[in-house]
C-alpha angles and dihedrals in degrees: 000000000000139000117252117189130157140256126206127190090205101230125179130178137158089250120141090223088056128098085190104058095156138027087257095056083062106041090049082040094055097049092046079043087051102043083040098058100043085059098053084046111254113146107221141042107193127179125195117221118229112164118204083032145110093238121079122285112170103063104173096070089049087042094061104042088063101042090055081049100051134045111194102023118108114228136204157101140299083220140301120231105250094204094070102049142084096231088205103053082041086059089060089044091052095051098044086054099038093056093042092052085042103247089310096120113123098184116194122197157175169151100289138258134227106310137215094251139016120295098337103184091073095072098060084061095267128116122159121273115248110301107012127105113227091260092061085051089055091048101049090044084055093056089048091059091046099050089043094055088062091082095221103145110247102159125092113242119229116245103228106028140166092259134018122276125226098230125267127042122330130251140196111271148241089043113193118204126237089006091113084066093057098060108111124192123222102215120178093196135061086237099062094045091056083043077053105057088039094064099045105265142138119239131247115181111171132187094309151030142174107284115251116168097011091247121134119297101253090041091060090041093056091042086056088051088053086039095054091040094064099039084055096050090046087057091052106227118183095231143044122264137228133240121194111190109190120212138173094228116165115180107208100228094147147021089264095053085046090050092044097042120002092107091041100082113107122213103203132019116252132218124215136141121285084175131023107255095027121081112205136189113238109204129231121277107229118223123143136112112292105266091043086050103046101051082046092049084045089068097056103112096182077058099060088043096053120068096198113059109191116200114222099217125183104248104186084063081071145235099303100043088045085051097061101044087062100048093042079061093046088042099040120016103028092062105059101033089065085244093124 
């Protein structure tokens, strides 16, 4: 049984063969995607963050708007960009999301990845500390905002202020409980998903991580889940966590899935620099007719390892058509595969 949710990059462009022209098409999309899939019974509605992008950038406002609109559905990221966020206003944001959606926010995030422009996170007024790499700057954000969700009171109150204080230190509201359980790291290593499960996080591992032994993409991912689960155990934690795997995984049920996707189906994985002086393995995309699909998607091990299977659906094709190709995956492929 696992848990198979979607994630949406969000893109948007004024292209005649797009259903999202504008910012506004994606945002109203994602929340008719979100309440959709809920109906027809998928369990997450995930949404990657890209600024200076066409692709959307601000989640908690489309968070909870989803979250007021559902009621079963989980709802998160895949993943934010730490380096460009005040952990601390992000807390306030998270709560906020996370109550109105009743305690259903599953927030993936992250160091960062390759930007659209140089050094971004300038120019949201950070830069790292002496000594420290940007991705040191991302990581140490991330452990502010984790420390912070637990709700523990760490600001001195005023002595004479606008409303009257509880006693004690103050701390961010609205605090949202057990919402610190539910924060998941995208690592790309091996070393950050073990960082992860040491700090009490939840993985996230997508279609592609740094390479690290030259074996096929979905090999080296599993090993990294083995890898994380140990490392977890060893900490000693007092729950389970959780593992999310994406794919692009398009199963062909009708002429227009064939014309979309039938040549989209790659063979082999590929390797290529993310960053400059670290080579990654990119993993397959998956399109083929459902018994073709479902003997190849048996042999995933990174799959099998993870409990959570998020979908990579090309948002700008619409509601409907993103709709379907859910629901050919729930019909067709889930079953078979033991995933439902």
């Amino acid at each position: 049984m696992k848990k198979i949710g979607f994630l949406s990059f969000g893109h948007w462009s004024d292209h005649p063969a797009y259903k999202t022209r504008t910012a506004g098409d994606t945002l109203l999309q994602s929340i008719d995607l979100a309440v959709a899939a809920e109906e027809i019974g998928l369990d997450g509605a995930y949404f990657r963050v890209h600024h200076f992008a066409r692709q959307l950038a601000s989640p908690f406002p489309l968070l909870s708007a989803i979250g007021a609109k559902t009621s079963k559905i989980e709802i998160g990221t895949g993943v934010i960009d730490m380096r460009y966020e005040n952990p601390l206003y992000m807390v306030e944001d998270a709560g906020a999301a996370d109550l109105l959606s009743g305690g259903r926010l599953q927030l993936g995030i992250s160091r960062g990845s390759p930007e659209q422009v140089i050094e971004g996170w300038r120019y949201f007024g950070y830069e790292p500390a002496e000594g420290e790499t940007d991705a040191d700057m991302g990581r140490q954000k991330a452990m502010d905002f984790l420390d912070k969700l637990k709700g523990v009171g760490f600001a001195q109150p005023n002595p004479h202020p606008m409303f009257p204080n509880p006693p004690g230190l103050l701390r961010l509201e609205p605090h949202s409980d057990g919402l610190r359980e539910r924060i998941w790291w995208g690592a790309a290593s091996n070393a950050t998903a073990v960082w992860a499960a040491e700090n009490g996080m939840n993985l996230q591992s997508s279609t592609l991580k740094f390479d690290e032994s030259g074996k096929p993409f979905h090999i080296q991912q599993a090993e990294q889940i083995r890898l994380y689960k140990e490392a977890w155990k060893k900490t000693g934690h007092g729950r389970e966590p959780r593992v999310s795997v994406s794919r692009s995984i398009f199963a062909l049920v009708t002429e227009q899935d064939r014309y979309y996707f039938g040549q989209q189906g790659k063979a082999s994985d590929s390797f290529g620099y993310i960053e400059a002086d670290k080579r990654a393995v990119f993993g397959k995309s998956y399109a083929a007719e459902p018994d073709k699909l479902i003997k190849e998607l048996a042999g995933d091990e990174a799959i099998q390892e993870a409990d959570t299977l998020l979908l990579t659906i090309p948002n700008t094709l619409g509601v409907d058509y993103n709709v379907h190709v859910i629901s050919a995956i729930l019909e067709h492929i889930a079953p078979a595969l033991g995933w439902r």
